[in-house]
C-alpha positions as CSV (number, residue, x, y, z in Angstrom):
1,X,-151.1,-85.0,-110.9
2,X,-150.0,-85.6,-114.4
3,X,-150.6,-83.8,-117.7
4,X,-153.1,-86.7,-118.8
5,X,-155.2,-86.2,-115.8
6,X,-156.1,-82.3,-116.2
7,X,-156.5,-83.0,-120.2
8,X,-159.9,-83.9,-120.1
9,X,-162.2,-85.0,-123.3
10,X,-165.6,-84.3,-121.7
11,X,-167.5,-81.8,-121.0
12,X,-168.6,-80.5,-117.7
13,X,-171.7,-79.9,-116.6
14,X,-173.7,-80.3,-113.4
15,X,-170.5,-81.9,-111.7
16,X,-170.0,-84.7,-113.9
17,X,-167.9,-85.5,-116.9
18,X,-170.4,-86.1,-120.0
19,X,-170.2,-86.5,-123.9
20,X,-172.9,-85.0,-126.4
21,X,-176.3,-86.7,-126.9
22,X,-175.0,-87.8,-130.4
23,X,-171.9,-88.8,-129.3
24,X,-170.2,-86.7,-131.6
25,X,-166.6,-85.3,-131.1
26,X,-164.6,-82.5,-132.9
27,X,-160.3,-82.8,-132.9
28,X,-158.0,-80.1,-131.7
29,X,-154.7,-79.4,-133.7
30,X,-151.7,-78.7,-132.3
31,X,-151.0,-75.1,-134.6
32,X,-147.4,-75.8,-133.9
33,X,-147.0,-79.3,-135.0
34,X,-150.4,-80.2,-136.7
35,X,-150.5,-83.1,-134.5
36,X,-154.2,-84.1,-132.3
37,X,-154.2,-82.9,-128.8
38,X,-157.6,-84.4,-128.1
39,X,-160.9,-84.7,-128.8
40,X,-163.9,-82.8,-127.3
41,X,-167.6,-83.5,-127.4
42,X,-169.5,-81.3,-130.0
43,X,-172.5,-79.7,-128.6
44,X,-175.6,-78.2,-130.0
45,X,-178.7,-76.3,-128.6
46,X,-180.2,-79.3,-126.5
47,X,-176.7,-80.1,-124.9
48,X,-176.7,-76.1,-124.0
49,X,-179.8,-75.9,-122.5
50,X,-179.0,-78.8,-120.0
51,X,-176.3,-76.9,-119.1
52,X,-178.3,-73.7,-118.4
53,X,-181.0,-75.3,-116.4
54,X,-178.3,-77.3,-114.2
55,X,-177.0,-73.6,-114.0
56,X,-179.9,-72.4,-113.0
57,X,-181.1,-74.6,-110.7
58,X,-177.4,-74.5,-109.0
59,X,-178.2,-70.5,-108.5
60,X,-180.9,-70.8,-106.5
61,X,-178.6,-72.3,-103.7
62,X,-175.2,-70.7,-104.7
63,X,-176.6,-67.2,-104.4
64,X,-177.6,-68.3,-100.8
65,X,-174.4,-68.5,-99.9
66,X,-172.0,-66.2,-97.8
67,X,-169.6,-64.2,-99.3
68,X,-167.1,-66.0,-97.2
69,X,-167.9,-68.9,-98.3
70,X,-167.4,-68.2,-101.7
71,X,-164.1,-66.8,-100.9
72,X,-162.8,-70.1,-99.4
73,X,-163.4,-71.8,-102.4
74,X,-162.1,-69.1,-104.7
75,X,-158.8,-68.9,-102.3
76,X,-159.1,-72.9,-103.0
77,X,-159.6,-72.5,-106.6
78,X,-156.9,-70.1,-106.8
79,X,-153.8,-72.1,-105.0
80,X,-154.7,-75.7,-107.0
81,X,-154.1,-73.3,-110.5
82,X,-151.0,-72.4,-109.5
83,X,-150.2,-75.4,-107.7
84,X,-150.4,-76.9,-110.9
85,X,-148.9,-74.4,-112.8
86,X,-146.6,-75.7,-115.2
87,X,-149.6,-78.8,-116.3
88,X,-151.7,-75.9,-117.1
89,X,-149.0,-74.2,-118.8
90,X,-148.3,-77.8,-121.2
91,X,-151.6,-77.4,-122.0
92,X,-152.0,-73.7,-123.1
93,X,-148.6,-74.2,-125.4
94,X,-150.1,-77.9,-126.8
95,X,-153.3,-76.1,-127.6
96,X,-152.5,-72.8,-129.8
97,X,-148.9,-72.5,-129.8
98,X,-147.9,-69.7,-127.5
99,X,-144.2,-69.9,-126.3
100,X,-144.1,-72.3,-122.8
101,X,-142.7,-68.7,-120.8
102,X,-145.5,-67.2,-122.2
103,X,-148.3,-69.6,-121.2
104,X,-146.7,-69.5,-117.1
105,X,-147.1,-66.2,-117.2
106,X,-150.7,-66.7,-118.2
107,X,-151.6,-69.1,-115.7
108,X,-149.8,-66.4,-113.0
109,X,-152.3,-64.0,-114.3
110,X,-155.4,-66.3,-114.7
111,X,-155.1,-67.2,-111.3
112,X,-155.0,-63.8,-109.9
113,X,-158.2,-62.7,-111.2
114,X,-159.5,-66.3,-108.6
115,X,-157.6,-64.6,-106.0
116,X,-158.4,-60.7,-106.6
117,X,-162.1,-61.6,-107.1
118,X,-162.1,-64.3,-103.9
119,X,-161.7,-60.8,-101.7
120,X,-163.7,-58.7,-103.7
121,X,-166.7,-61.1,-103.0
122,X,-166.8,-59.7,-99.3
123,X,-166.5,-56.2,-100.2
124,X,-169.8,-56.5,-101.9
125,X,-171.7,-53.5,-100.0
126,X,-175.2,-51.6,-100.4
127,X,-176.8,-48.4,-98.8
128,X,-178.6,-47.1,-96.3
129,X,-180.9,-44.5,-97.9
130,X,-181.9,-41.0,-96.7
131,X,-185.7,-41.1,-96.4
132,X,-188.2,-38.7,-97.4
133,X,-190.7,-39.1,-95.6
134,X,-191.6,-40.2,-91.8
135,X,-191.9,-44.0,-91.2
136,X,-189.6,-45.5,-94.3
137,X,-186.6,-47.1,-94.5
138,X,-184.4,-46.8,-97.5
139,X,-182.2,-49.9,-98.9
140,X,-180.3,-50.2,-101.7
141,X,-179.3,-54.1,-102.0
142,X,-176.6,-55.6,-104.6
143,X,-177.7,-59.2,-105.7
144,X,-176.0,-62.0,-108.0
145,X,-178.1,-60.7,-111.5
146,X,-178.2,-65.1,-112.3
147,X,-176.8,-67.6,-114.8
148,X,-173.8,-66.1,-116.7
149,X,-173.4,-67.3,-120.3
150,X,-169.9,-66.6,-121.3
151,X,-168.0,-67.1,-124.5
152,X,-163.8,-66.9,-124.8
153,X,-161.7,-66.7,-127.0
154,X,-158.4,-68.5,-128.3
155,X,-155.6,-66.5,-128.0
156,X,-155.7,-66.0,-123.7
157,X,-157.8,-69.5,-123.2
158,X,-156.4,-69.7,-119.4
159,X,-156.7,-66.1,-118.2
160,X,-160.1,-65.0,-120.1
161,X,-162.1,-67.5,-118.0
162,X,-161.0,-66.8,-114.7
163,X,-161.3,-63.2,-115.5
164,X,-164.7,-64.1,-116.4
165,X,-166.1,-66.9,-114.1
166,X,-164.3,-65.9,-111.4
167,X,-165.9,-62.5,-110.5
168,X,-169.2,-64.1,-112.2
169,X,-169.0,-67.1,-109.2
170,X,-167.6,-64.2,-106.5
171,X,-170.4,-62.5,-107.1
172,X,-173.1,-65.5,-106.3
173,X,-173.3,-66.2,-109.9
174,X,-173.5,-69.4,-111.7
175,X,-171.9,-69.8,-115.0
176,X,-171.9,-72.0,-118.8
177,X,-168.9,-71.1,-120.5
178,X,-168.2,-72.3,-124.4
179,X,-164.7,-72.0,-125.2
180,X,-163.2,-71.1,-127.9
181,X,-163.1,-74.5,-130.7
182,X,-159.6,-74.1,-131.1
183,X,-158.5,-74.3,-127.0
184,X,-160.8,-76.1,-125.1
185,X,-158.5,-78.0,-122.6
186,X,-157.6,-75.0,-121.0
187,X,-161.4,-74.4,-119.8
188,X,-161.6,-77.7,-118.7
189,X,-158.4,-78.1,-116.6
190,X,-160.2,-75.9,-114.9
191,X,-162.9,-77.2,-114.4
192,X,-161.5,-80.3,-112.8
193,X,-159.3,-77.7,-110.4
194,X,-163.1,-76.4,-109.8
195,X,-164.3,-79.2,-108.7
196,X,-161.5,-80.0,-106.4
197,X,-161.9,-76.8,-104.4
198,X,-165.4,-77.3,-103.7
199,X,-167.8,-75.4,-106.5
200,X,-170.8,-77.6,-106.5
201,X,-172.7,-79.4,-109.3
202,X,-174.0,-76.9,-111.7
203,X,-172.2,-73.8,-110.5
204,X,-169.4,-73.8,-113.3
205,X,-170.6,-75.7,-116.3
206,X,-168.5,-75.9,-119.7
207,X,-169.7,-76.9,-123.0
208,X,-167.7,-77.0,-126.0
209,X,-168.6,-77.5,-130.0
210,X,-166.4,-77.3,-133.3
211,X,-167.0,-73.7,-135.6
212,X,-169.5,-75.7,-137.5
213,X,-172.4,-75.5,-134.7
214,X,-171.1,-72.5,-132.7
215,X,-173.9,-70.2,-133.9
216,X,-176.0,-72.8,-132.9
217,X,-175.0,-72.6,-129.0
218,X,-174.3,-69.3,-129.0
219,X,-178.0,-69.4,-129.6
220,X,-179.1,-70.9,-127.3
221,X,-177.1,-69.1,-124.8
222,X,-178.4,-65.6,-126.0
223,X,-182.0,-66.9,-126.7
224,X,-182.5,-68.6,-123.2
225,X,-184.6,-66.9,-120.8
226,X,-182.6,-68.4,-117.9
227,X,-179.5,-66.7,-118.9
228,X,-179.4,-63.7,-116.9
229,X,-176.0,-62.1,-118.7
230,X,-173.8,-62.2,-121.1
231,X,-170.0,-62.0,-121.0
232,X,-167.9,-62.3,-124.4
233,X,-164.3,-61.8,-125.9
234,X,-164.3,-61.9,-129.5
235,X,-165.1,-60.0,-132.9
236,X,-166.7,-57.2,-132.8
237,X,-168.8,-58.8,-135.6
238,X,-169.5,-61.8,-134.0
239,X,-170.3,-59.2,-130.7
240,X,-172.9,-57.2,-132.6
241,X,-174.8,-60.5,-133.6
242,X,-174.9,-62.1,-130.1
243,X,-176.1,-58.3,-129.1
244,X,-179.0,-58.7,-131.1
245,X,-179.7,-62.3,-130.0
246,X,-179.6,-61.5,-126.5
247,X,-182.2,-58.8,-127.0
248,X,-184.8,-61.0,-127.2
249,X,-184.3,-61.5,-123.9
250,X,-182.7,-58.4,-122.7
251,X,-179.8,-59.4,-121.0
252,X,-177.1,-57.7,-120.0
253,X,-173.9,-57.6,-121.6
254,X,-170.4,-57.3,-120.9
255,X,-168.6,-57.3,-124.7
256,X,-164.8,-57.1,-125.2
257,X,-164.8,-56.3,-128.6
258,X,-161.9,-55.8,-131.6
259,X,-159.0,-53.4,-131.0
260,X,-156.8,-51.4,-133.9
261,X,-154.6,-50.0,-130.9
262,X,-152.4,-47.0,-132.4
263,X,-148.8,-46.8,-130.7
264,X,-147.8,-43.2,-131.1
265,X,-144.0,-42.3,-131.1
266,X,-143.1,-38.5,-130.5
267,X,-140.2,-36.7,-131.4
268,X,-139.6,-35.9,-127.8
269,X,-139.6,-39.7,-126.7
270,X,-137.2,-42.4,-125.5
271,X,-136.4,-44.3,-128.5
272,X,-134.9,-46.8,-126.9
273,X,-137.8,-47.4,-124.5
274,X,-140.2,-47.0,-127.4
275,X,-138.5,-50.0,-128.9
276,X,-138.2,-52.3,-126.4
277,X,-142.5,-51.0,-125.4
278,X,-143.4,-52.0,-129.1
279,X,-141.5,-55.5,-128.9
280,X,-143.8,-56.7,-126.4
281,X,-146.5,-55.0,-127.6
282,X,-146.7,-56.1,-131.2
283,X,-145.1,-59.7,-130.6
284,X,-146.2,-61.0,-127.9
285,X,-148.2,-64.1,-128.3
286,X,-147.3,-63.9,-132.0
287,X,-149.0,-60.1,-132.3
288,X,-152.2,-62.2,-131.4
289,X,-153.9,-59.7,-129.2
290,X,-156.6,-57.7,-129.0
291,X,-154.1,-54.8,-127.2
292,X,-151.6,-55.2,-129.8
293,X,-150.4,-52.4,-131.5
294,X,-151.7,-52.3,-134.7
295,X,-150.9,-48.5,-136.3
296,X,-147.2,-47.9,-135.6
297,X,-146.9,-43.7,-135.9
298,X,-143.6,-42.4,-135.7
299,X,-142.8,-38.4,-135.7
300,X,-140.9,-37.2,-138.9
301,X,-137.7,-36.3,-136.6
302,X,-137.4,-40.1,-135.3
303,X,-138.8,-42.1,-137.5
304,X,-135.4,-43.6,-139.5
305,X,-133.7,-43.7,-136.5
306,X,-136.7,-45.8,-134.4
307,X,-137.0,-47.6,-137.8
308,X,-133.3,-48.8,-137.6
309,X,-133.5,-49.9,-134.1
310,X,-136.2,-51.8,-134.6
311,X,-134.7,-53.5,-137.4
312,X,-131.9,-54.4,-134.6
313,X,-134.4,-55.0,-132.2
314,X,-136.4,-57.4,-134.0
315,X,-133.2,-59.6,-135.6
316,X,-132.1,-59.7,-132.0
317,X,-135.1,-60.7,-129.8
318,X,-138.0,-62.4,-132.2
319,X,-137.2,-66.4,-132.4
320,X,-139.7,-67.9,-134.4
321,X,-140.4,-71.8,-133.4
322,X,-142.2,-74.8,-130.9
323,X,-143.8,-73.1,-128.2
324,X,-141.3,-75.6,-126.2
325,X,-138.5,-74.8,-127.4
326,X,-136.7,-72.5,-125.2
327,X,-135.6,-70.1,-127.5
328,X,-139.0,-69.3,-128.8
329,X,-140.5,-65.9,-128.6
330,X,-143.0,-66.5,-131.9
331,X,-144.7,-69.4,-131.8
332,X,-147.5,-69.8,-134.6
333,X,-150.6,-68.5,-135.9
334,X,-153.9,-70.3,-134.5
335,X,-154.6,-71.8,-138.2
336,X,-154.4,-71.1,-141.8
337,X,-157.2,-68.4,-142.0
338,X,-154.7,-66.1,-139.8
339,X,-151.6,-66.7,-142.5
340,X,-153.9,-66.1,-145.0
341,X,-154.8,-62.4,-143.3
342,X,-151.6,-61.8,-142.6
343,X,-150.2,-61.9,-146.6
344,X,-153.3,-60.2,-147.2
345,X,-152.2,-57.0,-145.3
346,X,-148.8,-57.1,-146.8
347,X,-149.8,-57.6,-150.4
348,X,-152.2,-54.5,-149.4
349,X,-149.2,-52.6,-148.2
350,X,-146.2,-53.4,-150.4
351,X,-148.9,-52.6,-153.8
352,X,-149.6,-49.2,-152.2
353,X,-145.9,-48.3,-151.8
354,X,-144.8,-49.9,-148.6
355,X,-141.5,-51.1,-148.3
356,X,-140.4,-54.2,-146.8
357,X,-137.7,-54.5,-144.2
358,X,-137.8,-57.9,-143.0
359,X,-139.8,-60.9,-143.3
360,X,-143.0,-60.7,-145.5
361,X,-143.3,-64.8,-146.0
362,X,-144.3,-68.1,-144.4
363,X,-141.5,-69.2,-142.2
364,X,-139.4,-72.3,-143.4
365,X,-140.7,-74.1,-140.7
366,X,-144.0,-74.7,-142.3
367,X,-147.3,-74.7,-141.0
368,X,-149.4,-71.5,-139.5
369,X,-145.6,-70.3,-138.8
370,X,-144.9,-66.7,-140.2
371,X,-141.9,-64.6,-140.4
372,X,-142.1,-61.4,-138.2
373,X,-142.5,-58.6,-140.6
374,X,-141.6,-55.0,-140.9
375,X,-142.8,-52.8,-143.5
376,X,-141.6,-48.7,-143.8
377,X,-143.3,-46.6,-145.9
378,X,-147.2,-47.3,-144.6
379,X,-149.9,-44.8,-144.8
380,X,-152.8,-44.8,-143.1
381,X,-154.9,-46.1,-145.7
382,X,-154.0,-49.4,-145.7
383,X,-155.7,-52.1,-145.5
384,X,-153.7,-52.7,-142.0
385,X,-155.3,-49.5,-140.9
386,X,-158.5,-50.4,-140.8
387,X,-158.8,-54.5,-139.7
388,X,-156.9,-56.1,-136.8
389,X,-153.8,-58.1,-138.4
390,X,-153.5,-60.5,-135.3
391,X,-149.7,-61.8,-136.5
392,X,-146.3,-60.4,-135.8
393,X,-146.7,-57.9,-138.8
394,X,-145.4,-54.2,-137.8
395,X,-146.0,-51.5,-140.2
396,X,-144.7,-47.9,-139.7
397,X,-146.4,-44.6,-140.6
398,X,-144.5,-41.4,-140.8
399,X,-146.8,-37.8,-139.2
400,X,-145.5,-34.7,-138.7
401,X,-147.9,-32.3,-136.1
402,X,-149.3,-33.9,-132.8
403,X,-153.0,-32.8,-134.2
404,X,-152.4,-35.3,-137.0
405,X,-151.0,-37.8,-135.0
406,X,-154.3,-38.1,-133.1
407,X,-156.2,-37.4,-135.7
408,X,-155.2,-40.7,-137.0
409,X,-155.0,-42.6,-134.4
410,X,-159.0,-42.1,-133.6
411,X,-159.8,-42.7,-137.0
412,X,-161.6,-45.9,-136.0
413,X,-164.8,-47.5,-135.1
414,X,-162.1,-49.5,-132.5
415,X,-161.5,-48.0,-129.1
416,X,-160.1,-50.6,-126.8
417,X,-156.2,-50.1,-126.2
418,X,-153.7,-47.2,-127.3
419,X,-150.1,-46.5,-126.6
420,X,-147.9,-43.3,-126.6
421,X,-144.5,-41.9,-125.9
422,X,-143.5,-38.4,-124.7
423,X,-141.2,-36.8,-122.2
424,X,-143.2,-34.0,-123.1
425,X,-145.2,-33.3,-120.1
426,X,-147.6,-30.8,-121.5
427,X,-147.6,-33.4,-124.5
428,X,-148.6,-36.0,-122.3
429,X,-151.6,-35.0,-120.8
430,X,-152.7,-33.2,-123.8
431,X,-152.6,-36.4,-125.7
432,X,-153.8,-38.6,-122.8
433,X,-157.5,-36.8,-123.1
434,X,-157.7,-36.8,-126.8
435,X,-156.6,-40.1,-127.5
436,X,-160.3,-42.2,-127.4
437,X,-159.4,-45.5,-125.9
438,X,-160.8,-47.2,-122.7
439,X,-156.7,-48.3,-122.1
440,X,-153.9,-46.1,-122.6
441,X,-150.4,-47.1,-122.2
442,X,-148.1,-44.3,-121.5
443,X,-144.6,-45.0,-121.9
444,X,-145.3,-48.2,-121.5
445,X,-146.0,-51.0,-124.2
446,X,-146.3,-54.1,-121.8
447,X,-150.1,-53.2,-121.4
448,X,-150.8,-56.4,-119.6
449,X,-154.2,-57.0,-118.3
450,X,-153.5,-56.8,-114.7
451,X,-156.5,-57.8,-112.3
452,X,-156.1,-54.1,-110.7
453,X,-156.7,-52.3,-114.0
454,X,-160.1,-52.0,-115.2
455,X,-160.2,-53.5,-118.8
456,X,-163.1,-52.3,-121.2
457,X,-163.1,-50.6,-124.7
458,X,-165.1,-47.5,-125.8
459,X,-166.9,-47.5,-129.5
460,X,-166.8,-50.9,-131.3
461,X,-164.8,-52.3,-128.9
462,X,-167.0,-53.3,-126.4
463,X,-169.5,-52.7,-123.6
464,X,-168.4,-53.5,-119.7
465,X,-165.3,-53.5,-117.9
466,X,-163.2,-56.9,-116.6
467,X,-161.2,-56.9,-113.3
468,X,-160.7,-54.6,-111.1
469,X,-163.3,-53.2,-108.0
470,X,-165.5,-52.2,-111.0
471,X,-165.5,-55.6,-112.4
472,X,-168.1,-57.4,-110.3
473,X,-170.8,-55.2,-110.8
474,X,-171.6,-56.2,-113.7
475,X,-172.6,-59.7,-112.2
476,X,-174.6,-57.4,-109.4
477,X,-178.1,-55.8,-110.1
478,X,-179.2,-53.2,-107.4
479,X,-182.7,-54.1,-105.6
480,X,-184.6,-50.5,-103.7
481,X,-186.3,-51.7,-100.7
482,X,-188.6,-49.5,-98.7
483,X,-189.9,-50.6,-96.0
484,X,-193.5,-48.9,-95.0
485,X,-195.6,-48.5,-91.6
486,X,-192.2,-47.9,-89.0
């Protein structure tokens, strides 16, 4: 199968390919080359709501269905995604710009959410109650809760809708996914792979619009009485407003939110391996993550030397360039709004006395390309301190006293990811309990959402948790039987 054939321009919906009613389309920019990948139909409300009824009526015979036969198609799902790997992969990189190693790895981990979540589907298991009183039975039964309305993001267009629609479909779910306007190929590769292991018409549905009329279908999503849940990855502005929506209907939610991860070096550490851990953490995928580190805080003791290395470090290892060239580590920004950010936080940092060790500018290559940046000096507060940057921007505060340390680092309304290091034992699970995250990277800075690992923010960042054995029960709802007159 060839690139062109996964790259489709319609949407999906109720098995079949189909444009909007008003035939209009929005473009999709290569970030890396400004060139069109494609077109996409541009939906509104009455586009969305034939996808939630098709939804809807798919449920009614998709939650009928055995577990194992979900499973097979999962297991189906799962080996056509990595069977076409590398297309996938094209795709990803054409679509926002992340490095071509980068994008693999993220159709290795998109697929085994399919694949975790295909088992997990027959492990789905209720109880037998202790009764009260003579002549009762107890149940407790788990059912598919209905339609799932899911929104992703961007930055992790592969691997955020097989974390979502898989467990939603394992679970005897039906879903409408809306993309992200910037990536939409990447949703509906996978649909096509879908549709090739078996899901039938209306089961996975995905709609896409341009910026200009998502509010609308996010609407319509939230508003609909048909859509039983809510899963999104985003904002945690744009999270608070579909909150509300949804009310109206009280649904329930599953909300991966906004992060401003701290990444916490102690005197007792390994600098070495706190180096190479804040590498990854702070520049993969261009430092567009939601679990990248955000507020660097180095102990007095370490900080010039952890400061030097880094300088090293970063000179050595960050290639900025074409997600296809093979060199690349730093591809671009998604667009011109995330530059824009970017120079804002350094302006904020450099006028309040921070000093810059590398980078700071637009990168000669032009476009949303951006020099990784370094900045000594920072205090905590900066402008950094208190918004996500999202770009390879590092900035490095000095502390003195554990207490302060952590003091700082739950100075936020954030609480998604956080990251330490300490060969301090006592240190370590001292700091583990205070820190107020819902992931915590010890010694570790490759905090990779792996399908065993539950994934789920506390405060601002989000209600819910993704993957793991905890993940499909948020698609579940529990029904109490008692059966009378025995």
């Amino acid at each position: 199968m060839s690139v062109s054939s996964l790259l489709k321009n319609k949407c999906y919906v109720n098995g079949k390919w189909i444009s909007a009613k008003d035939r209009t389309v929005f473009v999709v920019i290569n970030p890396s080359t400004g060139e069109i990948v494609g077109e996409v139909p541009d939906m509104i409300e009455g586009d969305t709501n034939e996808a939630i009824a098709a939804a809807d009526a798919a449920f009614q015979t998709w939650r009928q269905t055995t577990a194992k036969e979900r499973c097979q198609i999962l297991h189906k799902w799962h080996d056509l995604i990595l069977k076409h790997k590398e297309e996938l992969a094209v795709i990803l990189t054409k679509e926002m710009g992340k490095p071509l190693k980068q994008s693999m790895l993220e159709i290795d981990n998109g697929a085994s959410f399919v694949d975790w979540f295909a088992e997990e589907a027959r492990r789905v298991c209720g109880d037998v109650i202790t009764t009260p009183a003579k002549g009762r039975k107890l149940f407790a039964f788990k059912q598919p809760i209905g339609v799932a309305g899911m929104i992703t993001p961007w930055n992790v267009p592969h691997a955020m809708v097989t974390r979502k629609a898989g467990v939603a479909l394992a679970a005897g779910c039906t879903v409408v996914l809306k993309p992200a306007e910037d990536t939409p190929f990447s949703a509906l590769a996978l649909c096509e792979l879908g549709e090739q292991a078996g899901f039938p018409p209306g089961v996975l549905n995905v709609v896409t619009c341009s910026r200009q009329n998502a509010a609308k279908v996010g609407n319509a999503i939230c508003t609909s009485p048909l859509v039983a849940k809510i899963s999104f990855t985003g904002s945690t502005a744009v999270g608070k407003i579909l909150l509300k929506t949804g009310a109206s209907t009280v649904k329930k939610f599953s909300l991966e939110l906004g992060g401003n991860a701290p990444f916490i070096v102690f005197d007792s550490a390994d600098v070495d391996r706190a180096v190479a851990g804040l590498i990854v953490c702070k520049f993969r995928n261009s430092g567009q993550t939601c679990i990248s580190a955000n507020r660097i805080l180095v102990q007095e003791k370490m900080y010039d030397s952890f400061v030097e290395k880094v300088v090293a470090a970063m000179k050595e290892q960050l290639h900025v360039g074409d997600g296809f060239d093979a060199k690349c580590t730093v591809g671009p920004l998604i667009n011109q709004r995330a530059v824009e950010k970017v120079e804002n936080h350094i302006k904020n940092a450099l006028s309040n006395g921070g000093k810059l060790l590398l980078g700071g500018k637009r990168h000669k290559l032009g476009g949303t390309f951006f020099e990784p940046t370094l900045i000594s000096n920072a205090t905590a507060d900066m402008l950094f301190c208190t918004e996500e940057t999202f770009a390879p921007m590092a900035a490095i505060i000095k502390f003195k006293t554990e207490e302060e340390a952590t003091r700082i680092a739950n100075d936020t309304r954030s609480g998604l990811a956080g990251y330490f290091y300490s060969n301090d034992h006592q240190q370590i699970w001292r700091v583990a309990d205070k820190i107020n995250v819902g992931i915590l990277g010890v010694n570790e800075g490759a905090l990779v959402a792996c399908v065993e690992g539950p994934f789920g923010g506390v405060k601002e960042s989000g209600i819910g948790i993704e993957g793991s054995k905890y993940g499909i029960e948020e698609y579940l709802h529990i029904k109490y039987v008692c059966i009378g007159g025995l």
